[in-house]
C-alpha positions in Angstrom: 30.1 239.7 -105.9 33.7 241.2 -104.3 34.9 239.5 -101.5 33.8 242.2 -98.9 30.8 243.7 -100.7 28.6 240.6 -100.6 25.5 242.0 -98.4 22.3 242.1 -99.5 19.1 242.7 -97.2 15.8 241.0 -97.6 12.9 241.4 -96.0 9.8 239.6 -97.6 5.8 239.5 -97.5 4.3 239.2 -93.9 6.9 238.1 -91.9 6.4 234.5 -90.6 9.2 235.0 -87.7 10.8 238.2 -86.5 14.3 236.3 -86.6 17.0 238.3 -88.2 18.9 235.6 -89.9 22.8 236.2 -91.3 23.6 233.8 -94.2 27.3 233.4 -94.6 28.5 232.7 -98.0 31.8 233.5 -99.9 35.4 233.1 -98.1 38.7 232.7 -99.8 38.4 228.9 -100.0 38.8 227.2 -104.1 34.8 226.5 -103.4 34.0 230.4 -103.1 31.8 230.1 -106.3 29.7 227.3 -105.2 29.4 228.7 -102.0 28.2 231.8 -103.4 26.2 230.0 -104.9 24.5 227.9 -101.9 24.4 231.2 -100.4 22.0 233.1 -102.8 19.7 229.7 -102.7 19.5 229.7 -98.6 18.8 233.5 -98.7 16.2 232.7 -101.8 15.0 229.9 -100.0 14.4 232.0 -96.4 12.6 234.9 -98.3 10.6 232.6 -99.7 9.1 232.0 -96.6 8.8 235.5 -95.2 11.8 235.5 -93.2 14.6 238.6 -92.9 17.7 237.6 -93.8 21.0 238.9 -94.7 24.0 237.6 -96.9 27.0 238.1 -96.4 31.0 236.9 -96.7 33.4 236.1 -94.4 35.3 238.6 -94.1 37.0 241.8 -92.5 33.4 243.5 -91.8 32.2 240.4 -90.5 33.0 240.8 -87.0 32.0 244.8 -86.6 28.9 243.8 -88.4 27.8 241.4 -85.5 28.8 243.9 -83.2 26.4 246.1 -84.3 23.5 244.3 -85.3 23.8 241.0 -84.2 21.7 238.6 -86.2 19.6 235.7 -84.0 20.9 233.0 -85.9 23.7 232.7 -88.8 23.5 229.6 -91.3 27.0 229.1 -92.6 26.6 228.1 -96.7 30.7 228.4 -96.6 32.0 225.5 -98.4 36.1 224.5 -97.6 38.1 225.3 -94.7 36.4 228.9 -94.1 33.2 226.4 -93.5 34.3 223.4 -92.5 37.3 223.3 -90.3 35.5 224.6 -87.0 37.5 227.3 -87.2 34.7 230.2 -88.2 32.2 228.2 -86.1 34.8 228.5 -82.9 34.7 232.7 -83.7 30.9 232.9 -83.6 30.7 231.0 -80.1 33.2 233.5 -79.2 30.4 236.3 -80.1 27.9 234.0 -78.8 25.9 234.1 -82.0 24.1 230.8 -82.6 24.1 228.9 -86.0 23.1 226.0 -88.2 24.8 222.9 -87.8 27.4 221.6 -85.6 29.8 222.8 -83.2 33.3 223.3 -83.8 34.4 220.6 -82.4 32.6 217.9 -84.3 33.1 220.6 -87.8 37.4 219.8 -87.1 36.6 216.0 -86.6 34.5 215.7 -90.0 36.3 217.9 -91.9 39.5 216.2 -91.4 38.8 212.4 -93.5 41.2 210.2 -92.0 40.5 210.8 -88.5 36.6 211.0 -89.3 37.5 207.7 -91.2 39.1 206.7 -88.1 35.9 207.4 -85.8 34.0 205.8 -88.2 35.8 202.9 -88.1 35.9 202.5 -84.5 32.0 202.7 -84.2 31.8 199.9 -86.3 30.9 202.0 -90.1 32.3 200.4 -93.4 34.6 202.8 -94.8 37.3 201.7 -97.5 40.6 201.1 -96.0 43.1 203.7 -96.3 46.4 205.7 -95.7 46.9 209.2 -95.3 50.3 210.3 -96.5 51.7 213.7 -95.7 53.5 215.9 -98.7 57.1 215.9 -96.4 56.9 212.2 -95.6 56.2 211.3 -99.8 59.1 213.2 -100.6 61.7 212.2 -97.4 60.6 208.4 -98.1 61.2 208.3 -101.3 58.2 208.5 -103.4 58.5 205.7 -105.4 59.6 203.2 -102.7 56.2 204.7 -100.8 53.7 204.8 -103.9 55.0 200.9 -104.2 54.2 199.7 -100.5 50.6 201.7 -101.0 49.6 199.7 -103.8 50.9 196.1 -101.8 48.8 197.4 -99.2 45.3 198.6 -100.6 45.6 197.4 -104.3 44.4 198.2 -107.3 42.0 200.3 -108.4 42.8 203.6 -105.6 40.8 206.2 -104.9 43.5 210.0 -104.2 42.1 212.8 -102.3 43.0 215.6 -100.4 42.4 214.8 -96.8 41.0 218.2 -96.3 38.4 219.4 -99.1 35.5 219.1 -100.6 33.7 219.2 -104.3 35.7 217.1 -105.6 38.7 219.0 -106.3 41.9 217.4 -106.3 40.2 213.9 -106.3 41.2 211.0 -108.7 40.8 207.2 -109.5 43.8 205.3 -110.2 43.3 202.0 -112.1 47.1 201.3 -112.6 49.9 201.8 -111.0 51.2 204.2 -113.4 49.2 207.1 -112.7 49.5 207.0 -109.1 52.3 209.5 -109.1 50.5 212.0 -111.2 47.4 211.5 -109.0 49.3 212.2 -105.9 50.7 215.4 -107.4 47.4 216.9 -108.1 45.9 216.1 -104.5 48.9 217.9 -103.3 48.0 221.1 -105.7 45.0 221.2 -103.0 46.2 220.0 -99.7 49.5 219.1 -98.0 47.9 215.5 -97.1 47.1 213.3 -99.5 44.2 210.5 -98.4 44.2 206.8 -100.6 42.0 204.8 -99.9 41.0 201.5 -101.3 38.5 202.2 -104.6 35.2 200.4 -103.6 32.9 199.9 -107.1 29.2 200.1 -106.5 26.5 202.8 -106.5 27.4 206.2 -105.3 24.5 207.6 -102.6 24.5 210.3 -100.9 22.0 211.0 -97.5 21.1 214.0 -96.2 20.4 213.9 -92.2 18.4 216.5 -90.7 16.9 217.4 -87.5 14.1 219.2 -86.9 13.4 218.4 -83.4 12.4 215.0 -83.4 15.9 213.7 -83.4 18.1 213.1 -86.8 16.6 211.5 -89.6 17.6 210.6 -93.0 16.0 211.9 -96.1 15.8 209.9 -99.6 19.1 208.6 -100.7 20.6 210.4 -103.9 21.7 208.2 -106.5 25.0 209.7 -108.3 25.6 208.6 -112.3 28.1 210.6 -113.4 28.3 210.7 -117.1 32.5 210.2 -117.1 32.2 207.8 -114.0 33.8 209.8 -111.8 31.7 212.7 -109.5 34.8 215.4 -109.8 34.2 219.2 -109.2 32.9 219.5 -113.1 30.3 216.7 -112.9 28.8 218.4 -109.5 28.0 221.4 -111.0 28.1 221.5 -114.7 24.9 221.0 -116.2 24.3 217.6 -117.8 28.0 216.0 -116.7 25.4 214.2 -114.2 21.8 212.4 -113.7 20.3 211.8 -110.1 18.0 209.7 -109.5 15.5 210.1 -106.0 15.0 208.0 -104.2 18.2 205.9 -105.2 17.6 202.5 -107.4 17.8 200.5 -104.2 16.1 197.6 -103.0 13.9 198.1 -99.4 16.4 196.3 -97.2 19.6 198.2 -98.6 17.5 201.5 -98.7 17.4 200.9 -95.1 20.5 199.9 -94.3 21.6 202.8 -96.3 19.7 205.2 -94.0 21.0 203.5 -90.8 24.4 203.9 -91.7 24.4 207.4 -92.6 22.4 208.2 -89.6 24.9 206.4 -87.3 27.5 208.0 -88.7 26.3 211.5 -88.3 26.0 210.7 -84.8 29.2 208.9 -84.4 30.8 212.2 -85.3 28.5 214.1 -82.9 26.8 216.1 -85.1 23.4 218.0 -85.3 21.0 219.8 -87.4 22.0 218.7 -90.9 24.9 216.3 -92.2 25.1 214.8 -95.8 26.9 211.7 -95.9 28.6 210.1 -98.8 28.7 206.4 -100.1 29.2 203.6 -102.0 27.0 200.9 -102.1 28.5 198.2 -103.2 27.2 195.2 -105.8 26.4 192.7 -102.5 24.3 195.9 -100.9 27.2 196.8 -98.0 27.1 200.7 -98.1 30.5 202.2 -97.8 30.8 205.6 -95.6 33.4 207.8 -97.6 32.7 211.1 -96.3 30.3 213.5 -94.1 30.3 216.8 -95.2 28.7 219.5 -92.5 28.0 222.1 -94.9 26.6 220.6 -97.5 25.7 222.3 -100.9 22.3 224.3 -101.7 22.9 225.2 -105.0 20.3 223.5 -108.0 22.4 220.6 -108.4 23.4 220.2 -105.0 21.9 216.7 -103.2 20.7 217.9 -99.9 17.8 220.0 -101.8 16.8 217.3 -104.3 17.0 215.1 -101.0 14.5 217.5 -99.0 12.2 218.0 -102.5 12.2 213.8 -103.1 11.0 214.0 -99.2 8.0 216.2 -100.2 9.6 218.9 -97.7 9.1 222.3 -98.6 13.4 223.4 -98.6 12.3 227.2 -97.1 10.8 225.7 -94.5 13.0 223.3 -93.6 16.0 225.9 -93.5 13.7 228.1 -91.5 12.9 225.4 -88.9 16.7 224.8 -88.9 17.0 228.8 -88.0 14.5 228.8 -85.7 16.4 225.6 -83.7 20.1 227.6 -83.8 18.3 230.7 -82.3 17.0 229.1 -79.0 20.3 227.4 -78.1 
């Protein structure tokens, strides 16, 4: 699917809503496949349930497009910085055309880790300590003399990420002090700020928070077991590089705590209709916030879905209910 011919109209059965829904799906991000991807499920997912909807990318015939047939409600399956940085959801207030999820505002704040770490951190949410290090400031200070006062600091094992991305990419564990250099150099391959943070062993979760008018709440966790130990951009979406298990192995009382954490961290960053939030739970039960995506994933082996299924939600339905809440605001 070319970057400006991805449009494809659907219209299903007996119509269960007369919404006109645009799914956005695509960009020019290094996630353009998954989100192509996600895309094709929503749209799958909203037919499935007799609604009209529309996919299409981000792109140059974007903007004429909701000129002329302006949709009631757009759900943004954009993964990166075309979905995530506010930036595309700033446009669409600008054409006052509702959508899915949060606003642009809260979008820059989560997108961007260490200040969402910072948030996080200020509500009073676990998340591993950490230092952001621009590319310019690792190479003015001296990298090695840098590198050396990050591992005084945090210790040993790290965990190197860009501080703006998703799926994985660019995102290592460092267990010695060695590889730390190489680590940094491919975070830098996919942002110009590199995020270490301290490497906190336990059980990787993930919640998925949704809202479907009686106020956020959080589906089963996801338990992550990545078959190399590590949940990079191969083991998310390569068949059989990872098993899930929902509900997550937990006990009731860290199940909960789980939940309550996730859920105050979607709020802490002031956000609304769905979030997925990333963690480690650790061996004494203390979950960990690492991230909170906006725009989660909707292909097969994305979490949010197995999350809604493990829930006994019907995933249609719940995107449709999430439509039907963009269009009235």
């Amino acid at each position: 699917m070319g970057a400006t011919a991805a449009r494809e109209t659907v219209v299903s059965g007996p119509a269960t809503t007369d919404l006109h829904v645009l799914v956005l799906a695509g960009g020019l991000s290094y996630e353009r496949d998954v989100s192509l991807r996600s895309g094709r499920r929503v749209l799958d997912a909203l037919r499935s349930v007799g609604m009209e909807a529309e996919l299409r990318d981000a792109d140059v015939a974007l903007l004429p497009a909701l000129d002329s047939d302006p949709p009631d409600a757009v759900v943004i399956a954009l993964h990166g910085a075309t979905g995530e940085d506010g930036s595309l959801r700033g446009v669409l207030d600008l054409c006052g055309v509702p959508y899915v999820g949060c606003d642009a505002r809260a979008s820059r704040l989560a997108w961007d880790k260490p200040s969402a770490k910072t948030v996080l951190r200020e509500a009073g949410i676990a998340t591993p300590d950490w230092v952001a290090l621009p590319h310019d400031r690792f190479s003015e200070l001296g990298a090695v003399a840098v590198l050396d006062r990050i591992v005084a600091r945090l210790g040993l094992p790290l965990m190197v990420k860009p501080a703006q991305g998703g799926s994985g990419l660019g995102a290592a564990v460092v267990r010695d002090a060695a590889s730390l250099p190489a680590a940094m150099v491919g975070c830098f391959a996919y942002d110009s700020t590199a995020l270490v943070e301290r490497y906190v062993a336990g059980m990787d979760v993930a919640v998925s928070v949704i809202d479907l008018g009686d106020g956020p709440q959080a589906l089963p966790p996801v338990e992550i077991v990545p078959r190399n130990g590590v949940y990079d951009y191969a083991a998310r979406y390569t068949a059989g590089r990872t098993t899930w298990h929902t509900p997550a192995r937990l006990d009731a009382a860290v199940a909960d705590a789980v939940a309550e954490v996730a859920l105050a961290a979607h709020t802490a960053l002031g956000l609304r209709d769905l979030s997925r939030v990333d963690l480690i739970v650790d061996p004494a039960g203390q979950p960990h916030v690492l991230e909170v995506n906006v725009s989660p994933g909707m292909t097969e082996t994305s979490l949010l879905p197995l999350a809604v299924q493990a829930a006994g939600l019907d995933f249609g339905q719940v995107i449709a209910d999430l439509v039907a809440r963009a269009a009235i605001r």
